[in-house]
N, C-alpha and C positions, 0 to 999 in steps of 0.2 A: 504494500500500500504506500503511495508516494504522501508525502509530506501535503495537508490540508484536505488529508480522506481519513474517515472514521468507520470503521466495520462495526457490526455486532448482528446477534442471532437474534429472531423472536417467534413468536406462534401467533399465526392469525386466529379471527374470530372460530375460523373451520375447522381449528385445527393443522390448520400445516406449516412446517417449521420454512421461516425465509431468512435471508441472509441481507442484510440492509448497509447501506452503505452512505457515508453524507460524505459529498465534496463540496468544497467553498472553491466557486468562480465570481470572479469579479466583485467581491464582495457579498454576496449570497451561497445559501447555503441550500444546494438541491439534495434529494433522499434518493434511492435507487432502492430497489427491491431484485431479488432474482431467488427461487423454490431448488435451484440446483447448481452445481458447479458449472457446470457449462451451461446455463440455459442463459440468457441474455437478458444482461442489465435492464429496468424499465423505471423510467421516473417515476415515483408516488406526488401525484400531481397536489393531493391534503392527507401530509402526513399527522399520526395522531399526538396527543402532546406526548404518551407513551414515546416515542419516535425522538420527538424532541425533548424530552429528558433525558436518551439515552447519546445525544448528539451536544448537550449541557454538559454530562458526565464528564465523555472522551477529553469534549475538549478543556476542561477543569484538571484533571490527570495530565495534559500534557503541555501546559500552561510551566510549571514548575521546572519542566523540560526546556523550555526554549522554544517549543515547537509552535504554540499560538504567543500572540501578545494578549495581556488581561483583556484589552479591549474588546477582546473576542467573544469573552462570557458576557459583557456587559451589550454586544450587538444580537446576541442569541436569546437573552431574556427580557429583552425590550422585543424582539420579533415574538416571542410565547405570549408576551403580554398584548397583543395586538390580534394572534391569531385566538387567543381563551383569552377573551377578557372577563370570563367568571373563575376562571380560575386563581389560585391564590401562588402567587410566582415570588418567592423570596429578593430581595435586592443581594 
């Protein structure tokens, strides 16, 4: 995984396990989804806040590394707060 990509596993509502992926272009941060090793990347056009907590996570652990600037946590939970504005989003 090249530098500004985040992997992680989850289970859909169906039941079946996906492989999701976040890269930050240009300033944004798109989710990819794909059910198999070789099957082919495909955009999650509304990912869930599940999604974006675990794209919060990654990039909180690799902050300390060098790898994001803080700033990065603070453009990812201003985006949660915009896309769940019921939601209760820690500063």
């Amino acid at each position: 995984m090249a530098k500004g990509e985040i992997g992680w596993k989850s289970v859909n509502e169906d039941g079946i396990k996906l492989q999701k992926n976040a890269k930050l272009f240009g300033g944004e941060w798109k989710i990819y989804e794909r059910e198999k090793r070789f099957d082919t990347w495909e955009e999650n056009p509304s990912p869930s806040l599940e999604d974006w907590k675990e794209l919060l996570d990654g990039v909180q652990r690799r902050i300390p590394r060098g790898l994001f600037p803080p700033l990065e946590e603070t453009k990812i939970k201003r985006r949660m707060r915009e896309l769940f504005p019921d939601e209760d989003i820690e500063d």
